[in-house]
C-alpha positions in Angstrom: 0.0 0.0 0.0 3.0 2.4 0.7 4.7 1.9 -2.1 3.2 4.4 -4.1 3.6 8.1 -4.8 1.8 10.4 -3.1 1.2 13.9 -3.1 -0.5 16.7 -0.9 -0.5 20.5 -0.4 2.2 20.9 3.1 1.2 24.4 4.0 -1.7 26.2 5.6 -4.6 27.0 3.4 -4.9 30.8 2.4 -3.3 33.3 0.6 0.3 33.8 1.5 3.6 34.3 -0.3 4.7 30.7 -0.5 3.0 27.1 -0.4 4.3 24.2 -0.8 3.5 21.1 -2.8 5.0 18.1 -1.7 5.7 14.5 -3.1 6.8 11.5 -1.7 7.7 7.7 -2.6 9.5 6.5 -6.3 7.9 8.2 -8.8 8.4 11.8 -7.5 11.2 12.9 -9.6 9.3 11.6 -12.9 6.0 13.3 -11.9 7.4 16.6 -11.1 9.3 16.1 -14.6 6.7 15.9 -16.3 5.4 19.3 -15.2 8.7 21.2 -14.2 10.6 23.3 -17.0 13.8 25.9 -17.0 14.9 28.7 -18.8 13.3 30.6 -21.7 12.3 28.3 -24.0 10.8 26.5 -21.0 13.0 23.1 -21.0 11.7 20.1 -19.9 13.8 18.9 -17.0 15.1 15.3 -15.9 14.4 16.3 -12.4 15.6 12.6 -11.1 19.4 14.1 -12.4 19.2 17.7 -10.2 21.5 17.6 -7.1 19.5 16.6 -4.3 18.6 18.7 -1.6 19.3 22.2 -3.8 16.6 24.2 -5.2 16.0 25.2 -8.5 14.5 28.3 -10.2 11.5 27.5 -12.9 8.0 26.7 -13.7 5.4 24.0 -13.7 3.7 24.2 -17.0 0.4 21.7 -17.6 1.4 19.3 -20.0 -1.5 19.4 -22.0 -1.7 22.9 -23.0 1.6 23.7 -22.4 0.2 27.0 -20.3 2.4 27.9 -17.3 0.5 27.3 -14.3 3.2 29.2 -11.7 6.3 30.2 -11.1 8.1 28.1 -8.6 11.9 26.7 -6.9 11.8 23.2 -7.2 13.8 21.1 -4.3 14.4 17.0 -5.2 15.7 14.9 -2.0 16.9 11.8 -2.6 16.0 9.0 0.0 17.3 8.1 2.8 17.6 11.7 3.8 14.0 12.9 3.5 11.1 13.1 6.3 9.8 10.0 5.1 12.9 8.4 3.8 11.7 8.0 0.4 12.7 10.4 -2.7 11.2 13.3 -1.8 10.2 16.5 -4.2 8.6 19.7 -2.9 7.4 22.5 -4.9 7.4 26.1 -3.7 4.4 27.8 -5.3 2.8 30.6 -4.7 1.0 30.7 -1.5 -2.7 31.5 -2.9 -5.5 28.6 -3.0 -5.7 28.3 -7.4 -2.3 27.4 -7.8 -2.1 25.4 -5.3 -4.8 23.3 -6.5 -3.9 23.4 -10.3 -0.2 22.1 -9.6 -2.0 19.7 -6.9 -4.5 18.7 -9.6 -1.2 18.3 -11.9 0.4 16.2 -9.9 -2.2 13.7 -9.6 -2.6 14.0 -13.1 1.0 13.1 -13.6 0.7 9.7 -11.4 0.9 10.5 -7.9 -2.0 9.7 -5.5 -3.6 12.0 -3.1 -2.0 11.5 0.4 -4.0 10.9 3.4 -4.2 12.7 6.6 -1.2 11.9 7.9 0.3 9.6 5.7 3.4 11.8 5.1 4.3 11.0 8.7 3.0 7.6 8.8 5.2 6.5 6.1 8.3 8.2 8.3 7.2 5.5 10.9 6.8 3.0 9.0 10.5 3.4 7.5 11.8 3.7 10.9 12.6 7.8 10.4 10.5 8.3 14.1 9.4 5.9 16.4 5.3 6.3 17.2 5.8 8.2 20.1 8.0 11.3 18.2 5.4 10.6 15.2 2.4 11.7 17.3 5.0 14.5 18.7 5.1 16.1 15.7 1.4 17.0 15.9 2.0 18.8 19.2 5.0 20.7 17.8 2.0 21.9 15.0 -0.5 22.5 17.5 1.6 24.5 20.1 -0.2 27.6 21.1 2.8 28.8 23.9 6.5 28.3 23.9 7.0 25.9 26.3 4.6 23.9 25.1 6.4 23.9 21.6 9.9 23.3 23.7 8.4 20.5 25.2 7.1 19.0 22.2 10.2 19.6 20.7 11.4 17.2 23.2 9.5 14.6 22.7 10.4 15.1 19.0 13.7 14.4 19.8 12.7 10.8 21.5 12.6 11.9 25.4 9.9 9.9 25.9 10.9 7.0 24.6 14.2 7.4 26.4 12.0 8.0 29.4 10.1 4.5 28.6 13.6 2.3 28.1 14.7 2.0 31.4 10.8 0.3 32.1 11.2 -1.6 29.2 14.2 -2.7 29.6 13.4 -4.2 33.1 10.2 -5.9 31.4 12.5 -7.1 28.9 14.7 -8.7 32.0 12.3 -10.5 33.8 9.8 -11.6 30.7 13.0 -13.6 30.1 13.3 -15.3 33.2 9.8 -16.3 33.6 10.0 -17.7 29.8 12.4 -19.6 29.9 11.7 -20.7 33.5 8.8 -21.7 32.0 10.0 -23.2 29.0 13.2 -24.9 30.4 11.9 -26.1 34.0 14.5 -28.8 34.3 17.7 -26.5 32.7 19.9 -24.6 34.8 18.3 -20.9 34.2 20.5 -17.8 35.3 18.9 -16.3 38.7 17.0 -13.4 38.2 15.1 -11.2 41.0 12.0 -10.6 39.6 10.2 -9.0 42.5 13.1 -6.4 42.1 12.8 -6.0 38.3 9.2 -5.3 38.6 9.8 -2.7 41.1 12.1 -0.6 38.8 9.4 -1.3 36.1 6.7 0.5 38.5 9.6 3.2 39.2 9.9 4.3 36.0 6.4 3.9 34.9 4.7 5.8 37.8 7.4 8.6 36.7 6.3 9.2 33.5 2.5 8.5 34.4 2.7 10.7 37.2 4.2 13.8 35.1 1.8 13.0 32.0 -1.1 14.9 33.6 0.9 18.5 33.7 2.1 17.4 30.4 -1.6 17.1 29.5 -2.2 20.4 30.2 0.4 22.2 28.7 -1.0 19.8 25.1 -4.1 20.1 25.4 -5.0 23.4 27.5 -7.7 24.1 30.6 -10.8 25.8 30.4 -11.2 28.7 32.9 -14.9 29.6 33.9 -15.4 33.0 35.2 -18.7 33.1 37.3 -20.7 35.1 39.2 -24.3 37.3 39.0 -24.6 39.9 37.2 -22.1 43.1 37.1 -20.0 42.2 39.6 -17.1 42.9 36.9 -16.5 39.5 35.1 -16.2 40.8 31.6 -13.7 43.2 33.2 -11.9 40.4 34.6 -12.0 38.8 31.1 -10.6 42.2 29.4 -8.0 42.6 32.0 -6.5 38.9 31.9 -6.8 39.3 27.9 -5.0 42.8 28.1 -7.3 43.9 25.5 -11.6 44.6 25.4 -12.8 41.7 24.3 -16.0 41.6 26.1 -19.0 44.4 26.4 -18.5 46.3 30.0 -21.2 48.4 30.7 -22.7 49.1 34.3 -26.2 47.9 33.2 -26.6 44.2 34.6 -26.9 41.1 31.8 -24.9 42.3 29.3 -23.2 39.4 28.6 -26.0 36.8 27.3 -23.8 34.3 25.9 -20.6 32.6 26.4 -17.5 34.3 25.4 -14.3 32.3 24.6 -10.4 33.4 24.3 -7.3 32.0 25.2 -4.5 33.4 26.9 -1.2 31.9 28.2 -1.3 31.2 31.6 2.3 30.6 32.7 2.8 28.3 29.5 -0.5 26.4 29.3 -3.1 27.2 26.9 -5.8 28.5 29.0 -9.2 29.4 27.6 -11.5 31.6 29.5 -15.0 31.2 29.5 -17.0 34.6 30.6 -20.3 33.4 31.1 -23.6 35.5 31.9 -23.9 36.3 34.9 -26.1 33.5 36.9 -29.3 34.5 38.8 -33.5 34.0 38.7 -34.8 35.8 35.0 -37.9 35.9 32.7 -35.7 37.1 30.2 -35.7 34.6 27.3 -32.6 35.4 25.6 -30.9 36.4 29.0 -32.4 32.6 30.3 -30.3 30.7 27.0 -27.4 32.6 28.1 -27.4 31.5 32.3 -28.1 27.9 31.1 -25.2 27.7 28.6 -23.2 29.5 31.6 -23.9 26.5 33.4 -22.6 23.8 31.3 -19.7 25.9 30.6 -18.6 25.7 34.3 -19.5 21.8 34.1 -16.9 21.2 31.6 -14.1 23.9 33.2 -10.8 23.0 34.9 -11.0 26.1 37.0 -13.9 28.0 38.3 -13.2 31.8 39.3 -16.1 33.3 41.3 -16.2 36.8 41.2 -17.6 38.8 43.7 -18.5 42.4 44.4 -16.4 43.6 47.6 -17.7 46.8 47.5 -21.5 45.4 48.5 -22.8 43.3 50.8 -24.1 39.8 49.3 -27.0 39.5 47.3 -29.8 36.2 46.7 -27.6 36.1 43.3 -24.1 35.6 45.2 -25.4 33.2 47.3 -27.1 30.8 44.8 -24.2 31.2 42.7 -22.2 29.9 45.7 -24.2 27.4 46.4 -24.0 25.9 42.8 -19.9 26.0 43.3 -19.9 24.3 46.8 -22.2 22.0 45.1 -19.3 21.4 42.0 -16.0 22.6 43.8 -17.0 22.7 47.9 -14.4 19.4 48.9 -10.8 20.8 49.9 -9.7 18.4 48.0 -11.0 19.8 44.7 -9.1 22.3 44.2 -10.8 23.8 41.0 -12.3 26.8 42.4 -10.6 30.5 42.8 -12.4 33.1 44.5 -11.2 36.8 43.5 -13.6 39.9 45.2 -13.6 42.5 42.5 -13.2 46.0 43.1 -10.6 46.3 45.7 -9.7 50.4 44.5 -13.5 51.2 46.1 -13.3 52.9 49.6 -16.3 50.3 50.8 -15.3 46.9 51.7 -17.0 43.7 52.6 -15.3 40.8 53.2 -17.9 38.2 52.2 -17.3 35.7 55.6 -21.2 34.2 55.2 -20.6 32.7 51.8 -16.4 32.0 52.2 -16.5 30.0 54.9 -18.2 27.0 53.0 -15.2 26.4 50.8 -12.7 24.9 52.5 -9.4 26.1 51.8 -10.3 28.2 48.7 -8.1 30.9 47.5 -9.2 34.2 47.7 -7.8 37.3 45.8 -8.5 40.9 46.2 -8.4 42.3 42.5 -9.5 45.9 40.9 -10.0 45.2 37.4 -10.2 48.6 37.1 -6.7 49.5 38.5 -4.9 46.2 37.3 -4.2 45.0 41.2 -4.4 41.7 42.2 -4.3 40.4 38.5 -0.8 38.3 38.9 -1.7 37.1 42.2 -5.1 36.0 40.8 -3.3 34.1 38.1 -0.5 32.4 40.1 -3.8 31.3 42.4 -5.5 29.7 39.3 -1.8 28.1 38.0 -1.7 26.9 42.0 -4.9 24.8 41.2 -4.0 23.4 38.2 -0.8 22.2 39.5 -2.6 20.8 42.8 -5.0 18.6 40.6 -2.3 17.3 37.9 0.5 17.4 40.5 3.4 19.3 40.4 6.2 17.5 37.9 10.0 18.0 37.7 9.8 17.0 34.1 6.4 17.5 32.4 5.7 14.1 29.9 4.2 16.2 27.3 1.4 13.3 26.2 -1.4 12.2 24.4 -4.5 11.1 25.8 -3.9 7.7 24.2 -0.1 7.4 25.5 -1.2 7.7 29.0 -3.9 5.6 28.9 -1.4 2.9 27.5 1.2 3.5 30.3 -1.7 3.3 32.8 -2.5 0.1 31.3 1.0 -0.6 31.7 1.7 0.2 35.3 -1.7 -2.4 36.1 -0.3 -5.2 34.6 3.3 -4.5 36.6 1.0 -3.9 39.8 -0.9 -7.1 38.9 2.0 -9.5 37.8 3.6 -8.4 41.4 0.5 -9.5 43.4 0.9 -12.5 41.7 4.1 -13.0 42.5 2.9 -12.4 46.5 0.1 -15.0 46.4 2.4 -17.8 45.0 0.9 -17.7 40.9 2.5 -20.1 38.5 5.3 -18.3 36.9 4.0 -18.8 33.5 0.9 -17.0 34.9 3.1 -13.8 36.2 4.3 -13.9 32.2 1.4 -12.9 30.6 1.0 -9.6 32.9 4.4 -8.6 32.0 4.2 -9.4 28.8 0.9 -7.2 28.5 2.7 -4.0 30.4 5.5 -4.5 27.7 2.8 -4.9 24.6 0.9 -1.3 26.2 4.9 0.3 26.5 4.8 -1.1 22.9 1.7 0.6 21.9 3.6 4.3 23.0 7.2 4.1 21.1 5.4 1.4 18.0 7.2 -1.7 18.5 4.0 -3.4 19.4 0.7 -1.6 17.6 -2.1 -2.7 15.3 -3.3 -1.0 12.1 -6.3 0.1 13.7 -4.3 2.1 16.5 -2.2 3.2 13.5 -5.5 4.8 11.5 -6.8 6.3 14.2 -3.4 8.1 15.5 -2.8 9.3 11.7 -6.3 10.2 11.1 -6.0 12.9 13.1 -2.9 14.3 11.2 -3.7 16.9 8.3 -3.3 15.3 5.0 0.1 17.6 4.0 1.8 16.4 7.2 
């Protein structure tokens, strides 16, 4: 199936200066020959005969009609120095959508096949260019929105964690052997090895990684912050002020905000979007009614929770059932998802809000003036506080997928499970097939144990240039 060519557009589509049209696999130096010219007089070109990996000035001209399609530098790189490992051509168009899609369209026309999502990357896998783990890396480094989550992505580019993963495997690898051939050769003289102690090094190193793939998560895939409260106690101000720009409608008439607003902002380097919802209370208002209801499953699906309230009045019905809804979601101490900041800190009148505080246990609580900019930081470092309290504070963040941690979960059972058996005096063949499980889910992570259907589903989520 991979041993075809394959073509896709590589860049972003829009207008821009440059995009890219790139081929893959052993035809690509004779398709883009049959389109690529030089000079004047518009030359065909034996593009399979231009020094790989330099680029070269010219144009694509359709075949057919002998019309020039675009102007473009042509780069051929020869295998096994590519992405994919395979000959490799990429054409440098310009960036609008028609050309593109003509010298796409020309390509295929030429003999190579569409590419699908992903396959670019797939077919780097597959030829041993990146193991599974720095393939699905790549779609982090694409999907990056702050800079350390691209450095960590970077990282696992680079194979960290799969050098995280070796040591684990490694010890699998160790005792699987034992127990095998214990197994297999009861009656030979087999090489003692300590098994319960292998195991235990296996855990080490998997609860490690697991335990650090939850911060890891966040900086990959981001938190939701809900900012809550009634109506005009400055929440669209807090929004504005976190954003550093006026996002939101802030008036002093109540309900202005009827819907859900969404942006994201970097919070200390993980993708953070805030959710400022319309203020919660009792309403006949239709449209104002639509508005409280989606506020409510917005803070069902937050991270974080940040109630504002009004410290320059006493508490209202509103701040009360509003607090009662968060105890309801947030009220354990052991939670840890809710921030409460009291708004309007620069006002001479001050109210410090003791009835409704004291039922969350532990809560943080920041003084903030949207209106003068104070309290903002310490509001923030509060909110980063809770983050790091639910996915646990990690020395090195294992920037994961949801999938990867599932597998070393799966992983870190069957070690867990093959030790208990070891306790309550299992067969030895019996302890085998838990370890040999945790090393087929460490398998499923760096690709040297993964079905095709694990395969289509990672790659499917790829665009089809990359």
């Amino acid at each position: 199936m991979y041993d075809d060519t394959i073509t896709a557009i590589a860049t972003p589509v829009g207008e821009g200066g440059i995009g890219i049209i790139r081929l893959s696999g052993p035809e690509s130096a004779d398709v883009a020959g049959r389109l690529f010219r030089r000079g004047s007089r518009l030359r065909p070109v034996d593009v399979g005969q231009l020094e790989s990996h330099h680029l070269y000035y010219g144009h694509i001209v359709n075949p057919k009609s002998d019309r020039i399609v675009d102007e473009v530098m042509l780069t051929r790189m020869a295998g096994p120095r590519t992405y994919t490992r395979e000959d490799v051509v990429e054409i440098s168009c310009h960036g609008g959508p028609i050309p593109l899609r003509e010298v796409l369209s020309l390509t295929i026309d030429a003999g190579a096949r569409e590419a699908e999502p992903g396959e670019f990357t797939l077919r780097a896998f597959l030829n041993g260019r990146l193991d599974l783990s720095q393939a699905e890396a790549v779609m982090s480094v694409v999907s990056a929105q702050t800079s350390e989550s691209l450095e960590m992505a970077v990282n696992e580019l680079r194979g960290r964690l799969t050098n995280r993963l070796t040591p684990a495997r490694e010890a699998l690898l160790e005792g699987l052997a034992f127990l095998d051939a214990a197994a297999d050769f009861p009656e030979d003289e087999i090489p003692p090895t300590d098994v319960p102690e292998v195991l235990k090094r296996a855990e080490g190193h998997l609860s490690d990684v697991l335990e650090s793939s939850q911060m890891g998560l966040l900086y990959r895939e981001g938190v939701q912050i809900a900012i809550v409260g009634r109506p005009n106690v400055g929440k669209s101000s807090l929004m504005n002020t976190l954003l550093r720009s006026d996002r939101a409608i802030v008036t002093e008439i109540a309900g202005t905000t009827r819907d859900v607003i969404t942006e994201t902002i970097n919070l200390r380097g993980i993708p953070a979007t805030l959710l400022d919802t319309a203020g919660i209370a009792e309403t006949e208002d239709v449209v104002e009614s639509i508005g409280i209801d989606r506020s409510r499953k917005a803070l069902a699906s937050a991270g974080v929770a940040i109630f504002v309230l009004d410290g320059s009045q006493p508490l209202t019905e509103a701040d009360l059932q509003v607090g009662q809804l968060l105890a309801d979601r947030f009220g354990s101490a052991e939670d840890r998802r809710l921030v409460v900041a009291i708004n309007k800190r620069d006002l001479p009148e001050r109210y410090e809000h003791r009835e409704l505080l004291d039922q969350f246990d532990d809560t943080p609580v920041v003084e903030i003036s949207t209106m003068a900019g104070e309290g903002i930081s310490a509001l923030e470092e509060a909110v980063y506080d809770s983050l790091v309290a639910q996915a646990g504070e990690a020395r090195e963040p294992a920037m994961v997928t949801l999938r990867q941690q599932q597998a070393l979960a799966r992983a870190l059972e069957h070690v867990k499970s093959a030790q208990f058996a070891l306790d309550d005096g299992v067969p030895q063949d019996l302890v085998a097939v838990d370890v040999r499980s945790a090393m087929l889910a460490v398998g499923e992570i760096t690709g040297e144990q993964v079905s095709e259907s694990i395969l289509t589903e990672i790659f499917s989520r790829f665009c089809i240039g990359k």
